[in-house]
GULUMMI-268315 format. One line per 5 residues: number of its first residue (from 1); their letters; for each residue y, z, x of N, C-alpha, C, O. Coordinates in steps of 0.02 Angstrom, whole numbers, plus 50000, padded with zeros to 5 digits. Layout:
<recs>
NUM) a) Y,Z,X,Y,Z,X,Y,Z,X,Y,Z,X; ...
</recs>
This chain:
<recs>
1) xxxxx) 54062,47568,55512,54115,47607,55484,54173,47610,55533,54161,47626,55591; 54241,47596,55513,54296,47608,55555,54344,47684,55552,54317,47731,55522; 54378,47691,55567,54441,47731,55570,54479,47762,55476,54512,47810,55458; 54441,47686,55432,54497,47693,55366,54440,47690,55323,54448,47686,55262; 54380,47691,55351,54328,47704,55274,54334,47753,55260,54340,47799,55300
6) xxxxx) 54337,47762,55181,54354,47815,55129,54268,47854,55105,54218,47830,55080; 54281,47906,55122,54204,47951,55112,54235,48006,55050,54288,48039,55051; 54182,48002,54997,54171,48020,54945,54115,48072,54927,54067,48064,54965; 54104,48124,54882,54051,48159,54880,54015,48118,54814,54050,48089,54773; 53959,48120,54811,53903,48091,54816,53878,48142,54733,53852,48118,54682
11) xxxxx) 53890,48192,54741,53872,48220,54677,53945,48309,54688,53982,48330,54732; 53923,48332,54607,54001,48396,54618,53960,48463,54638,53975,48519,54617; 53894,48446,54691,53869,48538,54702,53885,48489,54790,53887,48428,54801; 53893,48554,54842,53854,48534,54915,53819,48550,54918,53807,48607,54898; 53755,48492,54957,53682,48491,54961,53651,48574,54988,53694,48612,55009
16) xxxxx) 53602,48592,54987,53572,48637,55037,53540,48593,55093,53519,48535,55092; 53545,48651,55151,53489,48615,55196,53527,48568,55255,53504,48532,55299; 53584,48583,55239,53629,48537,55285,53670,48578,55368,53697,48633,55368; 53663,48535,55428,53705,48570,55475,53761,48611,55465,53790,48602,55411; 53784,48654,55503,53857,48659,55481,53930,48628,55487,53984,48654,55474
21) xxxxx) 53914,48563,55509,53957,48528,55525,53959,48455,55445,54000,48423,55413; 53901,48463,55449,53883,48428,55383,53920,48438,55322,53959,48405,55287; 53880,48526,55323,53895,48569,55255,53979,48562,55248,54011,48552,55196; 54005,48569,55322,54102,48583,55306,54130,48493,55267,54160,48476,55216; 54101,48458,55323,54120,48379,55287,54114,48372,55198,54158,48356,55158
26) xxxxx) 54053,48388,55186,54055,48368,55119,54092,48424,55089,54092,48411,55029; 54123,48478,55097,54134,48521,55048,54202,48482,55066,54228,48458,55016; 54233,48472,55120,54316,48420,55135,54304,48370,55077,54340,48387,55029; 54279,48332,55067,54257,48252,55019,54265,48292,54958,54291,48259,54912; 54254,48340,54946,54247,48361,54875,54320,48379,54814,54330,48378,54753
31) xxxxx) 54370,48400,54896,54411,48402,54892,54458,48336,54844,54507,48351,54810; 54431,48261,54850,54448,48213,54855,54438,48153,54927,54423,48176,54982; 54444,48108,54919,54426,48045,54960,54474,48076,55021,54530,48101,55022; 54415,48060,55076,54470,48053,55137,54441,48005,55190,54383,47984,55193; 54487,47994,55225,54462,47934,55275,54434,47942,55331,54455,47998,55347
36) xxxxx) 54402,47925,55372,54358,47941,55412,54389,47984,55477,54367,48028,55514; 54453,47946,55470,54489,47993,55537,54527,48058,55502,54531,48106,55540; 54543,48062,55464,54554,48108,55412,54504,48165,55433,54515,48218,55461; 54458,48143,55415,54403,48192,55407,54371,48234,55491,54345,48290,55497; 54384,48191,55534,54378,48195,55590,54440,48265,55640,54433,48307,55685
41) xxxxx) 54493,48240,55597,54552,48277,55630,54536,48360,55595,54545,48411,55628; 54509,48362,55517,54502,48416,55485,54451,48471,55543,54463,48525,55570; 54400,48431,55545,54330,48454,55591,54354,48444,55663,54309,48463,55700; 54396,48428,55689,54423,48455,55755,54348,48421,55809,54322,48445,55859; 54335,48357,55767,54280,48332,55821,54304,48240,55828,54339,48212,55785
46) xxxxx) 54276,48205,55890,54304,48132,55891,54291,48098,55850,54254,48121,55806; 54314,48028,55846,54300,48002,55762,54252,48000,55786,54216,48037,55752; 54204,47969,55853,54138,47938,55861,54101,47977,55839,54064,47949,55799; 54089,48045,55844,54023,48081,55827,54020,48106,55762,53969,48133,55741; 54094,48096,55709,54102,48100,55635,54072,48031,55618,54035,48019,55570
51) xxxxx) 54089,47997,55655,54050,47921,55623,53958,47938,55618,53918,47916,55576; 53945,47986,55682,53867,47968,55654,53856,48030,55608,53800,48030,55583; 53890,48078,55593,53857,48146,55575,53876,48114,55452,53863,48136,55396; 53912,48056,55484,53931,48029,55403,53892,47981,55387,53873,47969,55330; 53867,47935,55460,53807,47914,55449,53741,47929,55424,53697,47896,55396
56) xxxxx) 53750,47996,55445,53665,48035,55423,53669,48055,55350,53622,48059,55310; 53752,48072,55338,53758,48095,55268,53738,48042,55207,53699,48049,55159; 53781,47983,55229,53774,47926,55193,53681,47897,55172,53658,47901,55115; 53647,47872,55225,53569,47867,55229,53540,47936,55183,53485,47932,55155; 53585,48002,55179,53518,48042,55155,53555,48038,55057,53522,48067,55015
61) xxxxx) 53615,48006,55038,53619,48009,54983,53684,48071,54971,53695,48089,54913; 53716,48095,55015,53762,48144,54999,53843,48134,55001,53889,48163,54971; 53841,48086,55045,53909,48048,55063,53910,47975,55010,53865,47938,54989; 53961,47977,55004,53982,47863,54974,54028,47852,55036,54057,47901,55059; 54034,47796,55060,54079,47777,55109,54101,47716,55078,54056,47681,55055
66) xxxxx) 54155,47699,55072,54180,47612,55040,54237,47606,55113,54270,47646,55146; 54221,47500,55110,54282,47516,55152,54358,47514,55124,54369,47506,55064; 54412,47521,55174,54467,47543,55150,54494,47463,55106,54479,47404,55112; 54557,47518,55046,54575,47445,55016,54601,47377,55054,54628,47395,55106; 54602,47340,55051,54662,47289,55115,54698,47289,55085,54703,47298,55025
71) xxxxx) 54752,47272,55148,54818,47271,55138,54839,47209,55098,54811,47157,55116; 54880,47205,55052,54907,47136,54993,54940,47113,55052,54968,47142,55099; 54928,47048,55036,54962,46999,55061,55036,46981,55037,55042,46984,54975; 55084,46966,55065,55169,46947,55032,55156,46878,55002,55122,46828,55012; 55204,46903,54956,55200,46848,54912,55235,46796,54931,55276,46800,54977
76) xxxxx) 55222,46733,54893,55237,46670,54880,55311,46667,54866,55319,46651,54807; 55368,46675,54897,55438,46687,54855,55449,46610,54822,55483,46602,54771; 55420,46560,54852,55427,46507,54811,55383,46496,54747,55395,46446,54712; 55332,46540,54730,55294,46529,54686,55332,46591,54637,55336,46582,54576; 55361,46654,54668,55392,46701,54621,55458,46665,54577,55473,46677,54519
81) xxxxx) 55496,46612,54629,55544,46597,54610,55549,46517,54543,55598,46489,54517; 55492,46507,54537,55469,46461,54495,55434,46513,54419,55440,46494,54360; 55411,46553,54432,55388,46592,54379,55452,46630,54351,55445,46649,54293; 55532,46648,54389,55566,46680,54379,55591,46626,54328,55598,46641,54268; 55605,46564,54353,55646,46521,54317,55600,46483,54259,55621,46432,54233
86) xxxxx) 55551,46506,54246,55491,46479,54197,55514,46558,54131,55528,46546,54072; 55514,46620,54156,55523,46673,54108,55624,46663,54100,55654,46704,54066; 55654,46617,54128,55714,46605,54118,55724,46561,54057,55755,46581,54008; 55698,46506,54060,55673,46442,54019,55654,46472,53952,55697,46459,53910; 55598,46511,53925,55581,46558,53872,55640,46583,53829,55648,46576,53769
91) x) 55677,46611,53872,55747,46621,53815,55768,46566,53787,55815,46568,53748
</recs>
């Protein structure tokens, strides 16, 4: 897991039975998706030890973690500029 994986809650109750560092994370996720450093800055702890305490979440079924979207690549201006003059042609 890096810096930009997106953590998700897992179901709409928070689990019982969880640390309190746990319990605060997932009730943050519930809120909506946030990213790992996100989540880290909320809980006022380093990313490293949010990485394992999301680790434990993830393995027990309470967390989703996906990784982040990538970044699009720039386009082809020579391939835009052939499709421009192809929807030109149409008229």
């Amino acid at each position: 897991m890096d810096r930009l994986t997106l953590l998700s809650a897992t179901s709409s109750q928070v689990p019982e039975g969880l640390s309190p560092t746990q319990r605060r994370l997932t009730e943050l996720v519930h809120g909506g998706a946030l990213s790992l450093a996100e989540a880290a800055a909320y809980l006022g702890l380093p990313v490293s030890v949010v990485r394992v305490v999301v680790a434990d979440l993830v393995d027990g079924g309470h967390l989703g973690a996906r990784a982040p979207i990538p970044t699009a690549q720039l386009h082809d201006s020579q391939l835009l500029g052939r499709v421009l003059d192809g929807l030109r042609a149409i008229r």
